[in-house]
C-alpha positions in Angstrom: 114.2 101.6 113.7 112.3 103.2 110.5 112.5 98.7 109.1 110.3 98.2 112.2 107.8 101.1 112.1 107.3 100.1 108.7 106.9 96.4 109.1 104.7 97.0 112.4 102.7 100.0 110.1 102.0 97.3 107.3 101.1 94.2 110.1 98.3 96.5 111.5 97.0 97.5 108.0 97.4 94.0 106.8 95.1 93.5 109.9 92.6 95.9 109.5 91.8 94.8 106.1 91.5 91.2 107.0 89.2 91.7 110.0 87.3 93.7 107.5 87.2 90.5 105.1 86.5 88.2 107.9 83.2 90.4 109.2 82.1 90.3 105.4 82.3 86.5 105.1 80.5 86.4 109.3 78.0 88.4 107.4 78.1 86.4 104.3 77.5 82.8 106.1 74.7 84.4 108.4 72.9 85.0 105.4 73.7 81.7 103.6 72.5 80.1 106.6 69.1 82.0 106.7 68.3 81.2 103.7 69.4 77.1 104.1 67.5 77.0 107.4 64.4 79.6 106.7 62.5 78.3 109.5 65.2 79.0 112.1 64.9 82.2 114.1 67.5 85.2 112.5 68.7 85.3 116.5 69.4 81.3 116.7 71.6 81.5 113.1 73.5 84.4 113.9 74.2 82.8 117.8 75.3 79.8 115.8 77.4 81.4 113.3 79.1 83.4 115.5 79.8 80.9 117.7 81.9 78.6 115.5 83.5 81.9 114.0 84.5 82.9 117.4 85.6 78.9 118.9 87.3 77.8 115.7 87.6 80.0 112.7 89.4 83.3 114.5 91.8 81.3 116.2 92.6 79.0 113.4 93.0 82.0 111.2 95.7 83.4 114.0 97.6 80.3 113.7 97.7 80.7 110.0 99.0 84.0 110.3 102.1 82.4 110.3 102.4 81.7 106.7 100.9 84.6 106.0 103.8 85.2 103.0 102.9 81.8 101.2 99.4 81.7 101.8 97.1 84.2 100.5 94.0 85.5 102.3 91.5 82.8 101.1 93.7 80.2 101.5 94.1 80.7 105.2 90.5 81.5 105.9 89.7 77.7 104.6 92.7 76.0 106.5 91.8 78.6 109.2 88.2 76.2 109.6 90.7 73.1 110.1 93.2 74.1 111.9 90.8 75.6 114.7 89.0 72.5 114.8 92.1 70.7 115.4 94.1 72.8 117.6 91.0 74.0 119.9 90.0 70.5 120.4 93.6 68.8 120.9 93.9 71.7 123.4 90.3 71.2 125.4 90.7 67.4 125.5 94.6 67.4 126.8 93.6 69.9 129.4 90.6 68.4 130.5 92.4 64.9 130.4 95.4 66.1 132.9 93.3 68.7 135.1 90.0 67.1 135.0 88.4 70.4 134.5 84.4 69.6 132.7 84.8 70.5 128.8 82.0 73.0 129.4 84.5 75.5 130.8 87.2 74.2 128.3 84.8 75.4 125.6 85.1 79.0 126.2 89.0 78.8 127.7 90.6 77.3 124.9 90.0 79.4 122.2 91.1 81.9 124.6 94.4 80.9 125.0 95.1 79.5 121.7 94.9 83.0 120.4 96.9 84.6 122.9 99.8 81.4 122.6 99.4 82.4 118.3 99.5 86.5 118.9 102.6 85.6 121.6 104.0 83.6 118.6 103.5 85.9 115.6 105.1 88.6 117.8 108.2 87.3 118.5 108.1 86.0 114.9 107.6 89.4 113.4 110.6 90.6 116.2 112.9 88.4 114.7 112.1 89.5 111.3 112.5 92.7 111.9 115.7 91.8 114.3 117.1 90.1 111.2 116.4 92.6 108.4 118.3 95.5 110.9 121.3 93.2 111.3 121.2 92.3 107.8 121.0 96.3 106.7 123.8 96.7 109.2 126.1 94.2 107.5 125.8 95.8 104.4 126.5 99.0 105.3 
């Protein structure tokens, strides 16, 4: 019991400190992009920014989550970019494809459930980690 209160204690500082990261790199583009696109309204960069941080970067970084141990933080945010792009738009197209719902509702859904399918996964991941270091402290006791 103390293996997973420990494990679940690091995940959530592990985390925090990566959310941290993440808002300082939102931050970091927004201001990139102001100064690329000086003409453009602060409100229309931000809206822009956030939107592709929000539809393909978070969830992408999710998925990535799963190497967490051979990947390092910067490492994941750049596959991150990819893999959102990929998975998010694998997802909307097979969806729309076999429900005919319009990709303009797609747009908002998808990113929705590929992070909930990617927290579902790194859960039961993390259970059987934990699952297997308890049986494995058992057996050598």
């Amino acid at each position: 019991m103390r293996i997973a209160l420990e494990n679940n204690n690091k995940l959530f500082n592990k985390i925090k400190k990566e959310s941290t990261l993440i808002l300082l790199l939102l931050g970091l583009f927004i201001i990139v992009f102001q100064i690329v696109f000086y003409n453009e309204s602060l409100f229309v960069l931000t809206w822009a920014v956030s939107s592709f941080f929000i539809t393909f970067t978070i969830p992408g970084f999710i998925i990535c989550y799963l190497w967490e141990e051979k990947l390092d933080f910067l490492e994941r945010f750049i596959i991150s970019n990819m893999v959102g792009i990929i998975t998010v738009g694998v997802i909307s197209y097979n969806i729309s494809i076999y429900t005919n719902i319009d990709l303009k509702y797609l747009s908002i859904a998808s990113p929705i459930i590929v992070v909930i399918i990617s927290i579902i996964t790194i859960y039961f991941k993390e259970k059987m980690n934990i699952n297997g270091c308890e049986k494995n402290e058992q057996k050598s006791v």
